[in-house]
C-alpha positions as MATLAB code, in Angstrom:
seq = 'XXXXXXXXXXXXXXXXXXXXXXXXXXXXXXXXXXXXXXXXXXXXXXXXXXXXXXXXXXXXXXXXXXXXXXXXXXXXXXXXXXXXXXXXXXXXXXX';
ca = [
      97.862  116.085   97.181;
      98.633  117.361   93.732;
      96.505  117.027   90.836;
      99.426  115.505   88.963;
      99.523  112.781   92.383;
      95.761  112.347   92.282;
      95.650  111.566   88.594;
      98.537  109.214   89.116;
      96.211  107.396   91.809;
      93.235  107.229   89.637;
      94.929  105.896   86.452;
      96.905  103.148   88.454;
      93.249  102.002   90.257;
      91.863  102.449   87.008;
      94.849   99.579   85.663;
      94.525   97.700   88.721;
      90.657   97.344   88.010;
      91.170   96.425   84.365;
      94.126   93.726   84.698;
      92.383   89.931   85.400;
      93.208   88.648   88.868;
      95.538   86.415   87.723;
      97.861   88.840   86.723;
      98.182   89.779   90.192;
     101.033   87.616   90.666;
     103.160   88.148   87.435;
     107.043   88.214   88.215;
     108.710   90.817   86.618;
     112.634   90.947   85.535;
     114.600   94.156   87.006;
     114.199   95.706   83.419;
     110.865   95.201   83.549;
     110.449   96.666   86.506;
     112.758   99.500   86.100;
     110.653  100.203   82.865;
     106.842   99.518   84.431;
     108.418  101.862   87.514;
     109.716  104.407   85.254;
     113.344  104.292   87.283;
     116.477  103.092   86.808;
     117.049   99.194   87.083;
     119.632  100.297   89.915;
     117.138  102.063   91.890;
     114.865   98.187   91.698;
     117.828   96.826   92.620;
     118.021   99.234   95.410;
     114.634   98.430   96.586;
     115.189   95.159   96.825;
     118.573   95.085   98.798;
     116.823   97.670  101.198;
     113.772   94.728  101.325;
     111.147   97.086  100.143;
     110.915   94.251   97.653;
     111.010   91.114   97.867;
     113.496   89.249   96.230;
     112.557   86.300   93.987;
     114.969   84.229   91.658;
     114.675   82.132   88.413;
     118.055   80.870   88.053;
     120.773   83.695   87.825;
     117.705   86.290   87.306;
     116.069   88.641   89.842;
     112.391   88.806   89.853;
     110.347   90.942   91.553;
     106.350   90.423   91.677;
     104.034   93.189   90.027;
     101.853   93.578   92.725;
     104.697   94.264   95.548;
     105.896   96.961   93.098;
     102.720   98.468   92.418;
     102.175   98.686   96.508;
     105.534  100.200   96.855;
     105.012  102.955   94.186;
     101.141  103.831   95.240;
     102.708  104.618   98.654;
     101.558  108.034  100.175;
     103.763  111.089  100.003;
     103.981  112.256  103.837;
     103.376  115.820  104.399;
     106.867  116.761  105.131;
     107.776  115.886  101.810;
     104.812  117.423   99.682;
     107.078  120.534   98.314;
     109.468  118.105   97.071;
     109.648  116.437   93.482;
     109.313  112.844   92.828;
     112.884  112.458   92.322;
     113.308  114.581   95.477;
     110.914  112.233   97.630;
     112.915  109.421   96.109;
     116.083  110.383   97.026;
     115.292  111.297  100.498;
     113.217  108.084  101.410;
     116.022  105.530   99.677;
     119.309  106.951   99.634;
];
């Protein structure tokens, strides 16, 4: 693991720790997402139509929970795919 990867791990524990436990279970919009994610709304869209999220709906909008996003993006890079950027890693695991 990098140190850039292990300080990314700390800081979002760190977050996790801070945020009440309420907050677990905030919905976010695809912008929000896209922006909290630091990706394009496309690529939450992506996600979503691949079921890595789950999709949730408040009238015409698509939500997506916080937690279920944080999961996906604190997943472990494999081995294989150490040498490779983040955008890299991204665009081999979804397309």
């Amino acid at each position: 693991m990098s140190l850039e990867d292990e300080i990314r791990r700390i800081v979002r524990e760190e977050i996790a720790r801070a945020r009440p436990a309420n907050d677990q279970s905030e919905y976010l919009s695809v912008a929000e997402a896209a922006k909290h994610a630091r990706v394009s709304a496309g690529t939450i869209r992506k996600w979503v139509r691949n079921r890595e999220l789950t999709r949730h709906e408040a009238g015409a909008r698509v939500l997506v929970k916080r937690d279920e996003l944080e999961k996906l993006l604190a997943c472990e890079v494999v081995a294989i795919d150490a040498h490779l950027s983040p955008e890299e890693r991204a665009r081999r695991r979804f397309g």
